[in-house]
BAMARVO-231049 format. One record per residue (C-alpha): y, x, z. Coordinates in Angstrom, 1 decimal, padded with zeros to 4 digits. Layout:
BEGIN
north  east  up
Y  X  Z
...
// end
This chain:
BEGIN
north  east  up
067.4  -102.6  -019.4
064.3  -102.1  -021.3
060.4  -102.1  -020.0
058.2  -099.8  -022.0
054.7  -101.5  -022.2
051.4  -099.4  -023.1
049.9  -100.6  -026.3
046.7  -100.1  -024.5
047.4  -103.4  -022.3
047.6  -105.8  -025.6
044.2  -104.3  -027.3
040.8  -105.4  -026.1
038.0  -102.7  -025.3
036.0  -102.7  -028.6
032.3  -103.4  -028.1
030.3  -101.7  -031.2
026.9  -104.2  -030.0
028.7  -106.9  -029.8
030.9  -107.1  -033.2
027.9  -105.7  -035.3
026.0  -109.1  -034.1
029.0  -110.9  -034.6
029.6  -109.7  -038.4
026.1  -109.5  -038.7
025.8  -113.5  -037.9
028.7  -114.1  -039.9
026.5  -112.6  -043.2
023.5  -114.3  -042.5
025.7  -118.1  -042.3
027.3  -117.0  -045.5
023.9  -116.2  -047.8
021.2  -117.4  -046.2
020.4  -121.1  -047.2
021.4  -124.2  -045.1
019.1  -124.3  -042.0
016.4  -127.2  -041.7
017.0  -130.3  -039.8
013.8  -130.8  -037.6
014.3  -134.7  -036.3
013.5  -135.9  -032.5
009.6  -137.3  -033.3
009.9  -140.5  -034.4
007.9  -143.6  -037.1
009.5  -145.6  -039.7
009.1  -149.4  -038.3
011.1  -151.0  -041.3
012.4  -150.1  -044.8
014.7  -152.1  -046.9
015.8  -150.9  -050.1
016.9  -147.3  -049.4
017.3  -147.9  -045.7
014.9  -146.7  -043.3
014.7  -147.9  -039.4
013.4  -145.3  -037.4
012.3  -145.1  -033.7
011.6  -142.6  -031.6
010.1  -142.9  -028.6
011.0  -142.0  -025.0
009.5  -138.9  -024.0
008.8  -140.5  -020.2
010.0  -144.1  -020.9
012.5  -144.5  -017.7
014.0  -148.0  -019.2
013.3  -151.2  -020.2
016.1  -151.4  -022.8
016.0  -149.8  -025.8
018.6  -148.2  -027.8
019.9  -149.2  -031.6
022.0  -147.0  -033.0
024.0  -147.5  -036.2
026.2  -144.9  -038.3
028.9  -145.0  -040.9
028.3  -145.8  -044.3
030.2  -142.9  -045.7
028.2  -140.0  -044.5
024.5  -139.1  -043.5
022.9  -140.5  -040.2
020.9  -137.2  -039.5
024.4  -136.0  -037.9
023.0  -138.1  -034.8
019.9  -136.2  -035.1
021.0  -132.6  -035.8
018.5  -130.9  -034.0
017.4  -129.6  -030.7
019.5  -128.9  -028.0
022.3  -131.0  -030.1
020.8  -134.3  -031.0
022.2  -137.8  -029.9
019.1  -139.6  -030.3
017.0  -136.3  -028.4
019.3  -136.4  -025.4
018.6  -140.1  -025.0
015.0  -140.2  -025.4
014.9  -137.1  -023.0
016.7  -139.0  -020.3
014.2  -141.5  -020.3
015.4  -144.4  -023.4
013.4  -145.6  -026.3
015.5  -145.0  -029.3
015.7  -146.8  -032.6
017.7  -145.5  -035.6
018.9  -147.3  -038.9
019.5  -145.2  -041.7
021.0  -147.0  -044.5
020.1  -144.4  -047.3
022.2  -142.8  -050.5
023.2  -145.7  -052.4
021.9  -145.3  -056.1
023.7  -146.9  -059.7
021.6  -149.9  -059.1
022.8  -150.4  -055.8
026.7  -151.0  -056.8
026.3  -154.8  -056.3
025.9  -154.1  -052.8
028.3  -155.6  -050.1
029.5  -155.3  -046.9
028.2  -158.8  -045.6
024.9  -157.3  -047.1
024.9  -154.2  -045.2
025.4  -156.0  -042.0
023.7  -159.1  -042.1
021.0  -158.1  -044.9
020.4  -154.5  -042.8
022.0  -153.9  -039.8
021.3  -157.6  -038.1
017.4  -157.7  -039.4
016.9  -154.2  -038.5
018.4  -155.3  -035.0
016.0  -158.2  -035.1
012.9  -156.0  -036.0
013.9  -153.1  -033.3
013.2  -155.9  -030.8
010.6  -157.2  -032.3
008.8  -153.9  -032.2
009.6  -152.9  -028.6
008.9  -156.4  -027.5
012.3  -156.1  -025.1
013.9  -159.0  -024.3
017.3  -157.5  -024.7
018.9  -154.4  -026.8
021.6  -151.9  -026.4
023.5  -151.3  -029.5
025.4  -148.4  -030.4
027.8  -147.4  -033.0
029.6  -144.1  -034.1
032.7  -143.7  -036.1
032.2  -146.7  -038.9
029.4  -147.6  -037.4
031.0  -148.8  -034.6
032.8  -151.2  -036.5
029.9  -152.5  -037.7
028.3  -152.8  -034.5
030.9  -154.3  -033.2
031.3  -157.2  -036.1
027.4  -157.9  -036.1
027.8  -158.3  -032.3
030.7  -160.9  -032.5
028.7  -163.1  -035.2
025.0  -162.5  -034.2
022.9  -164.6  -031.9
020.7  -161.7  -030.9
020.1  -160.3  -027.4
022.6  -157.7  -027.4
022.8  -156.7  -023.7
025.5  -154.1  -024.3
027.6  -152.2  -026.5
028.6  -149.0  -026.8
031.1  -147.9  -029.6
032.6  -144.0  -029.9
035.4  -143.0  -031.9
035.5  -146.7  -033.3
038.0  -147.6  -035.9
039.5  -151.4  -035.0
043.4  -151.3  -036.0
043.4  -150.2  -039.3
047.4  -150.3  -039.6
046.7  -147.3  -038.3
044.8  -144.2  -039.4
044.5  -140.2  -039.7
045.2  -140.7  -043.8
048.1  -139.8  -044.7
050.9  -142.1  -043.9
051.7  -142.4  -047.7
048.5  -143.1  -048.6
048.5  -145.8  -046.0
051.5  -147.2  -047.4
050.2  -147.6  -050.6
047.1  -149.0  -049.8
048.9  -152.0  -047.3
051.5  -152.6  -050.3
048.9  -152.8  -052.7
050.4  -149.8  -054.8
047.4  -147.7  -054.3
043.9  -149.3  -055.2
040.5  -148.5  -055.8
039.4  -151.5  -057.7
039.4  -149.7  -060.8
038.1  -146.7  -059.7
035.4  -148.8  -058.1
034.8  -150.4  -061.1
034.3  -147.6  -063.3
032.1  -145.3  -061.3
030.0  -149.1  -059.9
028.3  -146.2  -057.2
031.1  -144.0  -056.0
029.4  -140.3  -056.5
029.1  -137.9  -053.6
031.4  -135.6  -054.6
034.0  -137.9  -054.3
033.5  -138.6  -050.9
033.8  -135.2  -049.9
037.0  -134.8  -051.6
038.3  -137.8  -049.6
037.0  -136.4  -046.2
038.5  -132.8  -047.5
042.0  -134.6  -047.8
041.9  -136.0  -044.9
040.7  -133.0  -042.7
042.8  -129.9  -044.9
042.2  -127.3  -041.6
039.1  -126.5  -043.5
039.9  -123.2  -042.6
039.7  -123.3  -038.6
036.0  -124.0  -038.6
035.9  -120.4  -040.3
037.8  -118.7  -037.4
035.7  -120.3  -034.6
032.4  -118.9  -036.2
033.9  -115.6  -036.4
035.1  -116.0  -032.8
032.0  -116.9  -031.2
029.7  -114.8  -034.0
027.8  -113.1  -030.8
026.3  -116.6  -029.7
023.4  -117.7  -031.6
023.1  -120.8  -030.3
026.8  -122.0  -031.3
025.9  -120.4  -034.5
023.1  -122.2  -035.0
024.7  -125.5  -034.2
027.3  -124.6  -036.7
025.3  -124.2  -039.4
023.8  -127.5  -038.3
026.8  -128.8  -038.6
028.6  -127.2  -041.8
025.6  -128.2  -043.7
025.7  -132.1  -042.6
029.9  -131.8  -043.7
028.8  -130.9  -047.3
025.8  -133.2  -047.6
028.2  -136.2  -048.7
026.4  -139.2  -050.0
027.5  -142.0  -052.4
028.8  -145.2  -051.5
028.3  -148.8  -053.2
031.2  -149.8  -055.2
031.3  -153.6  -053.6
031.0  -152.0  -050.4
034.0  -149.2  -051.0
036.4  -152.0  -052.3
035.7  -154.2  -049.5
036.5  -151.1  -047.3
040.0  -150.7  -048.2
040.9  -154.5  -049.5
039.9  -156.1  -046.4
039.8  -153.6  -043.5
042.8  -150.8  -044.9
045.0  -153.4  -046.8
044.6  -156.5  -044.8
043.6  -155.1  -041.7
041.7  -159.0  -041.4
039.0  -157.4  -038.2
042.0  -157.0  -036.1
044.3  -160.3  -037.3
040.3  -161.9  -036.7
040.7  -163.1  -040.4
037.3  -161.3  -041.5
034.2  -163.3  -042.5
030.9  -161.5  -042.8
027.6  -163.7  -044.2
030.0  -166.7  -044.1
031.0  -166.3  -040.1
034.3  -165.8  -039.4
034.1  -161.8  -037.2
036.1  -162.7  -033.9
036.0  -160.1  -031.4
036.3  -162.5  -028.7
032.7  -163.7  -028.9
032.0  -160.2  -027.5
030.8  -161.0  -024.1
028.3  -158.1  -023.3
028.9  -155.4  -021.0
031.4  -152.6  -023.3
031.6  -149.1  -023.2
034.4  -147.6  -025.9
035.2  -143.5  -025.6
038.0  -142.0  -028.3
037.7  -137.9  -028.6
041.3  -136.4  -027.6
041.3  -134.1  -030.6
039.5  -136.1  -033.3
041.3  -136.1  -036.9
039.2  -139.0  -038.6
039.6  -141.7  -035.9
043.0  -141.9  -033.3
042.5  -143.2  -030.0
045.1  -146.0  -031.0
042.5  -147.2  -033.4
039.9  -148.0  -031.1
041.9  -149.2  -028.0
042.8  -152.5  -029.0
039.2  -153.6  -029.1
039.2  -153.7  -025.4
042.0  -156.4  -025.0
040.2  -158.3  -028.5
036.7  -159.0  -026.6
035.7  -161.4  -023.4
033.8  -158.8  -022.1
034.0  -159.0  -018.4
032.6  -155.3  -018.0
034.6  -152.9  -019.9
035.1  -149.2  -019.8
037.6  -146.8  -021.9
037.2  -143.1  -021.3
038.2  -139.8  -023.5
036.3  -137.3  -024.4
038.3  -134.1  -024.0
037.0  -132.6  -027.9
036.8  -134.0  -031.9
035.1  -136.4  -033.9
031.9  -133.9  -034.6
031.5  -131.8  -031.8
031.5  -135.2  -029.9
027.4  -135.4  -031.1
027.1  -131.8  -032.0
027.4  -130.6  -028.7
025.1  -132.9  -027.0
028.0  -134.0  -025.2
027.4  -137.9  -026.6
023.8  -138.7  -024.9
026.0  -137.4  -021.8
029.0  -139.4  -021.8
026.5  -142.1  -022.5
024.0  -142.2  -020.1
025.7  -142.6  -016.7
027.1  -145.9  -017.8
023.7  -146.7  -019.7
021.2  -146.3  -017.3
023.0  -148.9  -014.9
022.6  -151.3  -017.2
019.4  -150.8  -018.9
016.5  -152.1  -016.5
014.9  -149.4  -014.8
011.0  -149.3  -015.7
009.3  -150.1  -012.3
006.2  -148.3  -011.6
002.5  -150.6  -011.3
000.3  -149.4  -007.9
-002.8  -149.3  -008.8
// end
C-alpha cells in the first residue's frame, strides 16, 4: 500500500527578506576585501628578532595571576585575537585576567638557521621570564594552543620558572598518531618521506607552502562555503567568518632548522612522548610537570585527534589534572569565544583572587 505525500510538506516557506540578505552577504564576503583585525588594547613589553611579546591588560583586574599565552609556529597568532565578540585574549581580559601574548613573527631568509631549542628557550622561556618580570607576579599561568601547546608544555618540563598552571587545547603529544594522512605518516616514521632536502633548498620554507600542507590536510575546503551560505542572514557569524577565512589564507613561513626538527624528531621519532627529546641541552620529560593541568581536545577537530593529546595526562606528576571535550573543531574552538569560556571556570580557582584595600 502506498501513502501519497504533498510536496508542499518537504519545501520550506520561502522568505524573499531573508534570502536577498543572505545572497546579498554572500556577495559582499566574496568581493569586498578581507576585514581588519582590530586587537584587544594592548603594549609591546619585549621584541626579539621578529617576535613581539604583547600584553594586554585586564579591563577590571580580578586576578593576581597573569596569563601567557603561546601559539603554533606554523600559522599567525592574531587567530587568538580575531576580534571582538570572538577573541581569546578579549574574553580573558574581560573576565577579569591580565594577559600577555608572544608572537613569534614571519620568519625571513636570514632566519633559516633558526631552531627549535631556539624558539623555546631563546623566545618562549625569556619572554616567560620578562611577562613576570613586567607584572611583578610571583607566579604565571601558561597557556598553549594547537603547537603551542607542545611547546608550552616542553618549556614547562625543563624550566625553573614559576609556572603555577598549565593549560594546553587541542595539544599534539603522541605523534604516532595524527590527522595526516596515514601514508604520509608511514613514510615519514620509515624515513621514506623527508624534508631535509626540501628544507635545504628553500633554507625559509615560503608561505605558500604551508598552505598547501594545511590544504592537504583539511581537503573539505568546500564545507566552510555551505555554512556561510546557510547562515548568510546572520551578520555576526558572517563577520566572524570572514575573520576567520582571512586568518586560514594568511599562512606564514617557517624556518628551515625549525621544519626539519618538526618532522625528524617529533613526526619520525616521536622522541617527546618516548621522553627522548632534549631542548637547550635538557632532556624534555613530561614528568617534571607538577603544576595544576588543564588539557581540552575539540570532538570534531581535523588537525589535532583527541588521542594525541590524551596521553599527556598519564606522562606528567601533576596532582591536579582535568581532561574535558569541547563538543566543536580546531578553529571554531577560539573563533567562537568558546575558549576564554571553557577556560575560565577552571582558571579563576586557581589564579589568586585580587583582594580589595579599605581605605
Amino acid at each position: 500500500m502506498s501513502t501519497r505525500v504533498s510536496a508542499k510538506n518537504f519545501l520550506q516557506p520561502f522568505n524573499l527578506e531573508k534570502e536577498t540578505t543572505r545572497w546579498n552577504q554572500v556577495y559582499k564576503v566574496m568581493t569586498e576585501p578581507k576585514p581588519d583585525i582590530i586587537p584587544t588594547p594592548r603594549e609591546c613589553v619585549w621584541k626579539k628578532n621578529k617576535a613581539v611579546l604583547w600584553y594586554h591588560p585586564a579591563k577590571e583586574k580580578k586576578y593576581d595571576i597573569p596569563v601567557f599565552m603561546v601559539y603554533s609556529l606554523l600559522n599567525k597568532t592574531y587567530i587568538l585575537d580575531v576580534g571582538e565578540g570572538s577573541s581569546v585574549v578579549g574574553g580573558l581580559v574581560e573576565r577579569g585576567y591580565d594577559v600577555y601574548l608572544l608572537d613569534f613573527g614571519t620568519p625571513g631568509l636570514e632566519d633559516a638557521d633558526i631552531t627549535l631549542d631556539n624558539y623555546i628557550v631563546d623566545y618562549l622561556e625569556t619572554a616567560i621570564r620578562r611577562a613576570i618580570r613586567h607584572s611583578s607576579a610571583k607566579e604565571i599561568s601558561l597557556m598553549g594552543y594547537c603547537y603551542g601547546g607542545a611547546m608550552a608544555a616542553i618549556v614547562a618540563s625543563i624550566t625553573d620558572l614559576p609556572i603555577k598552571n598549565l593549560v594546553l587545547a587541542a595539544v599534539p603529544i603522541d605523534f604516532s598518531i595524527s590527522t595526516v594522512p596515514q601514508k604520509w605518516l608511514e613514510g615519514i616514521q620509515r624515513g621514506e618521506l623527508n624534508f631535509d632536502r626540501f628544507a635545504n633548498a628553500y633554507e625559509t620554507l615560503p608561505s605558500e607552502f604551508l598552505y598547501l600542507m594545511f590544504k592537504l590536510i583539511t581537503p573539505l575546503e568546500g564545507t566552510k562555503f555551505v555554512n556561510l551560505y546557510t547562515r548568510a542572514h546572520d551578520e555576526k557569524y558572517v563577520e566572524k567568518w570572514r575573520r576567520m577565512d582571512k586568518w586560514t589564507k594568511d599562512s606564514q613561513s617557517f624556518a628551515g632548522a625549525a621544519f626539519k626538527q618538526l618532522f625528524n624528531d617529533l613526526y619520525k621519532e616521536n622522541k617527546l612522548l618516548k621522553g627522548e627529546l632534549v631542548i637547550g641541552n635538557r632532556k624534555v620529560d613530561l614528568k617534571n610537570i607538577k603544576c595544576p593541568l588543564f588539557v581540552f581536545s575539540c570532538s570534531r577537530d581535523t588537525l589535532v585527534a583527541e588521542k594525541q593529546s590524551l596521553p599527556i595526562m598519564d606522562l606528567v606528576s601533576s596532582e591536579d589534572r582535568t581532561y574535558e571535550v569541547y563538543e566543536g573543531g580546531h578553529v571554531s574552538l577560539v573563533v567562537t569565544g568558546a575558549f576564554a569560556e571553557i577556560m575560565d571556570p577552571w582558571l579563576a580557582k586557581r589564579s589568586n583572587q585580587v583582594t580589595e584595600t579599605l581605605v
